[in-house]
C-alpha positions in Angstrom: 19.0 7.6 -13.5 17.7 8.7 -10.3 16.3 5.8 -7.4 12.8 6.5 -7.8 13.2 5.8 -11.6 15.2 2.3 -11.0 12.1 1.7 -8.0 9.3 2.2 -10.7 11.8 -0.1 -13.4 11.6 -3.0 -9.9 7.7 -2.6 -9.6 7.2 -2.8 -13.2 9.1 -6.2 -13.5 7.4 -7.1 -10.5 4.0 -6.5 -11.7 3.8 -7.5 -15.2 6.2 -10.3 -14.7 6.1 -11.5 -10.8 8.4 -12.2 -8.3 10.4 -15.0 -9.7 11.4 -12.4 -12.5 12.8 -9.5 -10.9 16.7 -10.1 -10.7 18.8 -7.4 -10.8 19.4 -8.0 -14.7 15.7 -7.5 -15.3 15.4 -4.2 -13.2 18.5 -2.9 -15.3 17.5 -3.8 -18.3 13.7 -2.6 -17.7 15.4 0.8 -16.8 17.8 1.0 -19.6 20.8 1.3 -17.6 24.0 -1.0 -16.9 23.6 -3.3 -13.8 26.8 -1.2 -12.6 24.2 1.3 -12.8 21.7 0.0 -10.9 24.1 -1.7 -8.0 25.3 2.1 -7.4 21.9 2.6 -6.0 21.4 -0.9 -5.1 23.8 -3.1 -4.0 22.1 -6.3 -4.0 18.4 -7.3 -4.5 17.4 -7.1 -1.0 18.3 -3.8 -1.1 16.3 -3.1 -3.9 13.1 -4.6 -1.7 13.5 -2.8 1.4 13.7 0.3 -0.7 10.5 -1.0 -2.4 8.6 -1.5 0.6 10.2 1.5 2.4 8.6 3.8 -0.3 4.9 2.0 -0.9 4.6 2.8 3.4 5.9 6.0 2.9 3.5 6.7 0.2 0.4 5.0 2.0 1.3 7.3 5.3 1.1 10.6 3.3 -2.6 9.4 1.8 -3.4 8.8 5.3 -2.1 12.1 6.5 -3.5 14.3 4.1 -6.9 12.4 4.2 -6.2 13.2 8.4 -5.4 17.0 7.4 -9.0 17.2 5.9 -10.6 15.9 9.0 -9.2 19.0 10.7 -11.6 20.1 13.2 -12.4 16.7 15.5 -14.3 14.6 13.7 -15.0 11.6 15.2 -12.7 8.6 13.8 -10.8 10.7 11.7 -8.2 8.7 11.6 -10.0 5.4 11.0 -12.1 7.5 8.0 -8.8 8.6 6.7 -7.4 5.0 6.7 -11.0 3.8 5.0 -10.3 6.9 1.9 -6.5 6.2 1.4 -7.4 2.1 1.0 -10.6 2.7 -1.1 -8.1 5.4 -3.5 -5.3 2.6 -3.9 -8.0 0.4 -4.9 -10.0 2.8 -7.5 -7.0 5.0 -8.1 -5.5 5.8 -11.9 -2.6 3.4 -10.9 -4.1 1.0 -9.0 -1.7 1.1 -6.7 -3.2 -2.5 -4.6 -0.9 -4.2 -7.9 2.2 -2.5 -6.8 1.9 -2.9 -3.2 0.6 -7.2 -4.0 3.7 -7.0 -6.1 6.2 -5.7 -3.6 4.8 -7.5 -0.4 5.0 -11.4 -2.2 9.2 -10.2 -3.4 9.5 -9.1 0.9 8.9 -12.8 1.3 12.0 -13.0 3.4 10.8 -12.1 7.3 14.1 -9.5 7.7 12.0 -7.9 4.6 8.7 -7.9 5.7 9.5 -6.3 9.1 8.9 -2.5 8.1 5.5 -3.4 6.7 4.6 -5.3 9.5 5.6 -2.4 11.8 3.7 -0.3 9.4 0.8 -2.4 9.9 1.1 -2.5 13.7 1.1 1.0 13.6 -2.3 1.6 11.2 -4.3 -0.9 13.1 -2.3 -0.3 16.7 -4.3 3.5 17.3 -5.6 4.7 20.1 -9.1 3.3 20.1 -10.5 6.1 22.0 -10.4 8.2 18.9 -12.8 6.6 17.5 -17.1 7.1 18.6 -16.9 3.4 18.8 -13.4 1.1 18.9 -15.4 -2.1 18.2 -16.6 -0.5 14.6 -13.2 1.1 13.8 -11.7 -2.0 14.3 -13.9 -3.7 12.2 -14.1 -1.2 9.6 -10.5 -1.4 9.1 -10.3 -4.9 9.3 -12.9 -5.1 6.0 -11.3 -2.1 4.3 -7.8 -4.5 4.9 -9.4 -7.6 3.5 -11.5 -6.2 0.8 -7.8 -4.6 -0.7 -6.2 -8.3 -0.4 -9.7 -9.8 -2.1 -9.2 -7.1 -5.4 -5.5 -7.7 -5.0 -6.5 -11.6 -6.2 -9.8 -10.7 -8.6 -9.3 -7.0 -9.5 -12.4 -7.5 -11.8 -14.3 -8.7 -8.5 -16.1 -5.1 -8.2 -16.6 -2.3 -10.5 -16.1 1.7 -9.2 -20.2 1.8 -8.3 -19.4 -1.5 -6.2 -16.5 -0.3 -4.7 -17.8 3.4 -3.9 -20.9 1.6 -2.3 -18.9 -0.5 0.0 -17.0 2.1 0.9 -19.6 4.6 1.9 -21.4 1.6 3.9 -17.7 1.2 5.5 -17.8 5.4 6.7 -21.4 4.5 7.6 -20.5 2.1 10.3 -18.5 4.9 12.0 -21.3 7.2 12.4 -22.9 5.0 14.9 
């Protein structure tokens, strides 16, 4: 059983079952594999989180950087445009990855667990605002990009794809100013 198997066993729990379910028990037994198993990889359940988290940033900094790589050229707010596409494709996405990340953020209650996503978030809204046409905008943009993804996180029935496509191109509109 590799780590990234016993990760998506974790999320599942988490997600179809919340945070008060996932014990070590259920994320072995959601995996089909001992709790020896599983306490090879991860030794206790705060382990298991940071490795959660760890991997939903990781995954959120490769959308951003290969929604950057097609910016190539100097676009104006590339960067902020990139952050826009990689929210709006969590939200719409064939996962619907905003669960998983809900999930894993509520079980890195614990401040010691939260600190790599809040570094992570210091670091996607900390840029250099001279990249973008017009800092005041960026910052806004990602600001309602940021709450509209905690908004579905609550009512994911809150706005269908045309909704959510709509707001999103109005978002990109902002930056052309």
């Amino acid at each position: 059983m590799t780590k990234e198997a016993l990760l998506d066993a974790a999320e599942a729990v988490l997600s179809e079952q919340g945070t008060q379910a996932l014990t070590l028990t259920a994320v072995a037994d959601r995996a089909g594999v001992s709790k020896g198993g599983l306490l090879y990889h991860f030794p206790t359940k705060d382990a298991l989180v940071r490795a959660m988290v760890a991997r939903v940033i990781e995954e959120f900094d490769d959308l951003i950087a290969a929604y950057v790589d097609t910016y190539a050229g100097g676009v104006p707010s590339a960067y902020t445009r990139a952050y826009v596409e990689a929210t709006f494709e969590i939200l719409t996405g064939e996962a619907r990855a905003y669960r998983r990340w809900s999930a894993i953020t509520a079980a890195a209650a614990d401040p010691e667990q939260a600190e790599p996503l809040n570094e992570a978030m210091r670091r996607w809204h900390g840029r250099d605002p001279g990249e973008d046409r017009d800092p005041g905008a960026a910052l806004v943009v990602r600001l309602a990009a940021e709450g509209l993804w905690e908004v579905v996180s609550h009512d994911p029935e809150l706005y269908d794809a045309a909704q959510l496509e709509a707001l999103k191109r109005r978002l990109l509109d902002l930056l052309e100013r």
